[in-house]
N, C-alpha and C positions, 0 to 999 in steps of 0.2 A: 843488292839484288836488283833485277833487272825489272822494270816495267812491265814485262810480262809474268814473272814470276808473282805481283805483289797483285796485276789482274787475276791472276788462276787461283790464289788463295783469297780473295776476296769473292769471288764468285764460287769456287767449291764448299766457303762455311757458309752461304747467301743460301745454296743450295740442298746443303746437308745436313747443315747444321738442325735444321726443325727436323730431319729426317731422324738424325740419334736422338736426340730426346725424346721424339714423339712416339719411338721404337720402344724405350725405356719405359716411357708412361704409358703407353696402349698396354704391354704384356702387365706392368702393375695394375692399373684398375683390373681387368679382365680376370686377372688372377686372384688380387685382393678386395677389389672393391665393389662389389656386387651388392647392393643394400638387402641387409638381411629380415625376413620377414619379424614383425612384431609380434611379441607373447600375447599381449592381448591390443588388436588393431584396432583402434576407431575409424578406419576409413573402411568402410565393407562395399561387399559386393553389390545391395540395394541400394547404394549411393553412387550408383553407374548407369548413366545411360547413353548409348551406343549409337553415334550416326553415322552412316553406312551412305553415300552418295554416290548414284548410280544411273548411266543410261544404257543399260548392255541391252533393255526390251526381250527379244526371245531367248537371248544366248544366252542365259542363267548359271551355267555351269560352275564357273568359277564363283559367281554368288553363294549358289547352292553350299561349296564348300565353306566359304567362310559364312555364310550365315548359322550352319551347325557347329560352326565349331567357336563364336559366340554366344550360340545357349549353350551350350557343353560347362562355359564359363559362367552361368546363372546372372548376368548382369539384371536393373533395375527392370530397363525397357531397351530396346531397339528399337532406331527410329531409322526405314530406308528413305532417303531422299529424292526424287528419280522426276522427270517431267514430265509434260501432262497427256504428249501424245502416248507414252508405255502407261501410264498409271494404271490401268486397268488389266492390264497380265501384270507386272508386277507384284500389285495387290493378291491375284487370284495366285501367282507362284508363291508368293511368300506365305499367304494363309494355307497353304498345303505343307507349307512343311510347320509353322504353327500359327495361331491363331492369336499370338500377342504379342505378335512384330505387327508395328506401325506404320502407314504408306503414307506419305506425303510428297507434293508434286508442287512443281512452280510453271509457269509454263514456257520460260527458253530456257537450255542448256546453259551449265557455268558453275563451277562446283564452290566458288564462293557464294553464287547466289542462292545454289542449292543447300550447303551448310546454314548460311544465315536463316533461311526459312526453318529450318529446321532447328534451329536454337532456339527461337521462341517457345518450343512447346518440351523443352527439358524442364525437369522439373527436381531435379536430385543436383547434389552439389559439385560431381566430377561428372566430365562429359568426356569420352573417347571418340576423337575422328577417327576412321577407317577405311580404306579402302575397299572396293568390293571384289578385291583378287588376291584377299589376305587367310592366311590359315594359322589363329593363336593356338598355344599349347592348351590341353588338358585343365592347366592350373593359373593360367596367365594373370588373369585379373588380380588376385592376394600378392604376383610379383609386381605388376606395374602400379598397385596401388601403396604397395608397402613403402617408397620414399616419400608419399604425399601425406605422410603423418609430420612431417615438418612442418612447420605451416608457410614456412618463409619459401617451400616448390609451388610452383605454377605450372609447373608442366613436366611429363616423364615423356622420356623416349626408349626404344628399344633397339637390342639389335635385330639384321633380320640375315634369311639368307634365302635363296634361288630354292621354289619346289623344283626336285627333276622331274623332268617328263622323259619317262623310257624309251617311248618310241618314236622317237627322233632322227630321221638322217642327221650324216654326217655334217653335214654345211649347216643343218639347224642346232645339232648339237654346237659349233662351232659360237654361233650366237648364244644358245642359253648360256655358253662358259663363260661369255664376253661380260653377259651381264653378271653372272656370279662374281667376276673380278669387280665391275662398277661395285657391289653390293661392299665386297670384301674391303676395298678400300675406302668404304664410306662406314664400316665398323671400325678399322683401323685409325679413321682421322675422328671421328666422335669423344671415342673409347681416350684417344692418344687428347684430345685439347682440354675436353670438359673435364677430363682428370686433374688441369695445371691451372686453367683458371676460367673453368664454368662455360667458357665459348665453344662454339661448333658452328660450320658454313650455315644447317638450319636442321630444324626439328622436321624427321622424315616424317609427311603427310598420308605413308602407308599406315602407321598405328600410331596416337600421342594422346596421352591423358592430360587436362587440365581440369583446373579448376573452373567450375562454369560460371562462376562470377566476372572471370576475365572475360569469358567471351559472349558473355552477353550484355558488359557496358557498352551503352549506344556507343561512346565513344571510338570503342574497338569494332562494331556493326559497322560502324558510316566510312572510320579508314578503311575497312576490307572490303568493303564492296565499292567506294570510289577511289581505289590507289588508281594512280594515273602514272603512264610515262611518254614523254615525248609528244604529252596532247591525249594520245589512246588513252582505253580505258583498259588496265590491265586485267586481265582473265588470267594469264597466268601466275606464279610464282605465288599462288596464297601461302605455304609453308613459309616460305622467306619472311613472308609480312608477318605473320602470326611468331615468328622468332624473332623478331625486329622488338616488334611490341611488347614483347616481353622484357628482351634488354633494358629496351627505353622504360619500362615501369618496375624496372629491378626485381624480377621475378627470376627466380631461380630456375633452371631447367637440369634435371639430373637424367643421366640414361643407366639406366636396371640395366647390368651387364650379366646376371645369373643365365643359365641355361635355360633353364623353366620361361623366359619370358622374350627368347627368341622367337620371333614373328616370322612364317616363310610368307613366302610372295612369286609372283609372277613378270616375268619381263617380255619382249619381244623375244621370240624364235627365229626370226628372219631380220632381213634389213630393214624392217621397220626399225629394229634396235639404232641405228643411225639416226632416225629422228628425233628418238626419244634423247637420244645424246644432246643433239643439237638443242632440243629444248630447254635440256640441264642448262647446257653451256651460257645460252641466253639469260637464264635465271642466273647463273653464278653471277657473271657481269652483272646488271641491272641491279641484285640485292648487295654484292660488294660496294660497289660506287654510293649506296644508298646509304648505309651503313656506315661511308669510311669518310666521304665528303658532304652529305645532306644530313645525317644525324648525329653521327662522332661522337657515341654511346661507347660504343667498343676502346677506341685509344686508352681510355681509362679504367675502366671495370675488365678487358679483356685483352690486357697486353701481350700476350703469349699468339691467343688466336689472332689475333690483329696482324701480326709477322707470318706465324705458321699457315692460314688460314689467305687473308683477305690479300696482304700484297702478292703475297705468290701466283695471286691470278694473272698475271699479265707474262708470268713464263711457262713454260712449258719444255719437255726434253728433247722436241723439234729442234727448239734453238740451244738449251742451256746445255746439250751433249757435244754436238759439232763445236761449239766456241769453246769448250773444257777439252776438248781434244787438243784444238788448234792452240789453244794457250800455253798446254803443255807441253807440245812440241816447239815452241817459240821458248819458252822458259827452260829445257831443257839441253837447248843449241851446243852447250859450250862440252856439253857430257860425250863418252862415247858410244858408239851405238848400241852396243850391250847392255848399258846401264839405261840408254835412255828407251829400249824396248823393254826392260822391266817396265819403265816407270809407266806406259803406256799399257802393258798386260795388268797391271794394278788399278791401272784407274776402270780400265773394262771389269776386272772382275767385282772393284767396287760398284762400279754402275748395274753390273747384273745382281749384286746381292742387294743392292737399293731396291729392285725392282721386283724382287722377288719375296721379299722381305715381307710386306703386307699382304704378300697370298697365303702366308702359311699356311694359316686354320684352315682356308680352302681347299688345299692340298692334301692334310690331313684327314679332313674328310672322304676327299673325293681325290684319291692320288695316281688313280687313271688320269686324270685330267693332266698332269704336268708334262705330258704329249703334248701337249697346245701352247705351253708356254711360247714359241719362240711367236707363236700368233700373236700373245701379250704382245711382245716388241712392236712387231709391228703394226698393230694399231693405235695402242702406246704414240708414237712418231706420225702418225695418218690424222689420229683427234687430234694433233697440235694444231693442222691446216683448219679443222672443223673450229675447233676454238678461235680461232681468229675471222673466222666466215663468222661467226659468231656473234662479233663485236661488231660489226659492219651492218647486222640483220637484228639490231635489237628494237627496229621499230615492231616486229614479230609479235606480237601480244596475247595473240591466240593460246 
């Protein structure tokens, strides 16, 4: 076999190969593995209490929602976090709608700084971070708290998905799909790694239960609010850190895959949604390289995700499509042209079913929406330039 031949199969299993297994394991957990609630639970609902970190000031809306539908759930207490110039609407919004959510303020912006203040004054033994543009189910709490009767979890995740907004133009619906997809594929690769050996990129900082002993040893305090990169002081990527530091102290992280404990959420409508990307983006870099050459926790506790997960960041299907074209056309020279335009209709249709393969459940839902796929594509190929601006912008800290 020819040089080209022995490239194209060493880059198509580099490529795919995490994609069939991860295919395999996503639809088992999802299917199978959902931890099922306890006959009789020792971890209850009064042993919750809820921080909410927030600077929206007048624009309450999406607060509003998730704050009702946090007592819906009857946690212990709610604690909003928010700074000092809102704290006084805050305060008066949230005591309107009850009178036994808690205000507390720091006074600059920073959502590590604003969590940390706000761990001091927990006082139950699981603590939920939250987003303040998140909507839990009816029952959620008895789902995210029923794997923390292990003792050996530290932390639960969930899955989540895009709230619709009905009335949306066409170019903003186009974005909230965008972000459905982001979401979708980040159920897929969770669901698909944590199933094979406990790893996932990180614990989304829209909804995560831990235990509050973790996060309130000083220890865990003083890394979180002075992670530094590059000299900066890092403001963002606190998720990353808080999944890190779990690793590194061998805490267990499980995600509740049941229904009942699907979290929605809110993304950009417009092309704000590109920043938000670009911020991921940054995060993924910064927390990979941290993970893979400054701490090298993962090599060993998390050899599946370490492959599927952490080196795969430096490709992308900008590059890893064109050269699996070009390969195959070079590997295929000697054939003739019948045969070797199968083998080129093959690999496209394998590439579209790669691609489309982790939108299922989305689809299912929502299968107007498969209108938009060929948008997938191409921004799919457009984030690969953003990912690599990316890498170049990680002084970015904000």
């Amino acid at each position: 076999m020819s040089k080209f031949v022995y490239a194209f199969v060493l880059l198509f299993l580099y490529r795919y190969l995490r994609f069939i297994v991860n295919t395999i394991s996503s639809w088992y957990f999802r299917r199978f593995q959902s931890v099922p609630l306890p006959g009789k639970p020792t971890v209850l609902r009064d042993d919750v209490t809820v921080i909410i970190p927030t600077v929206c000031g007048k624009d309450t809306k999406c607060l509003e929602h998730t704050l009702r539908s946090c007592l819906e759930n009857r946690p212990y207490e709610i604690i909003i976090v928010t700074i000092d110039r809102v704290r006084d609407i805050i305060a008066k919004f949230a005591g309107s709608i009850d009178a036994s959510i808690k205000v507390m303020s720091v006074p600059i912006r920073g959502k590590r700084i604003q969590v940390a203040h706000a761990l001091h004054g927990v006082k139950t033994s699981i603590t939920i971070l939250a987003d303040d543009d998140v909507i839990w189910p009816s029952e959620f709490l008895p789902q995210i708290l029923a794997p923390l009767e292990s003792w050996g979890v530290g932390a639960v995740g969930t899955l989540q998905q895009i709230r619709r907004d009905r009335n949306l133009g066409m170019f903003d619906r186009i974005w909230e799909y965008l972000g459905a997809c982001y979401i979708e594929r980040r159920n897929f690769e969770i669901t698909a790694t944590s199933n094979i050996d406990g790893g996932m990129s990180c614990l989304s900082g829209r909804t995560a239960a831990f235990r509050t002993e973790i996060l309130q040893d000083p220890k865990f305090i003083s890394g979180y609010l002075n992670e530094r990169w590059a000299g900066n002081t890092l403001n963002a990527d606190d998720d990353n850190f808080v999944s890190r530091w779990l690793v590194s102290h061998q805490w267990a992280i499980v995600i509740q895959a049941s229904q009942e404990a699907v979290v929605e959420t809110a993304l950009e409508t417009s092309s704000q949604f590109l920043s938000q990307c670009l911020r991921w983006s940054r995060s993924n870099w910064r927390s990979n390289f941290t993970s893979t050459i400054v701490e090298r926790h993962i090599w060993k506790q998390q050899p599946w995700s370490t492959y599927a997960l952490h080196l795969s960041t430096p490709t992308c299907s900008l590059v890893t499509d064109p050269l699996l074209v070009y390969l195959l056309l070079r590997s295929t020279i000697s054939l003739d042209p019948s045969t070797r335009s199968w083998c080129m209709y093959a690999l496209a249709a394998w590439m579209l079913v790669a691609k489309i393969t982790k939108l299922i459940p989305h689809y299912q839902r929502c299968p107007g929406d498969i209108r938009y796929f060929p948008v997938t594509l191409i921004f799919g190929y457009l984030h690969g330039l953003q990912k690599y601006y990316a890498l170049f912008t990680l002084h970015s800290t904000s």
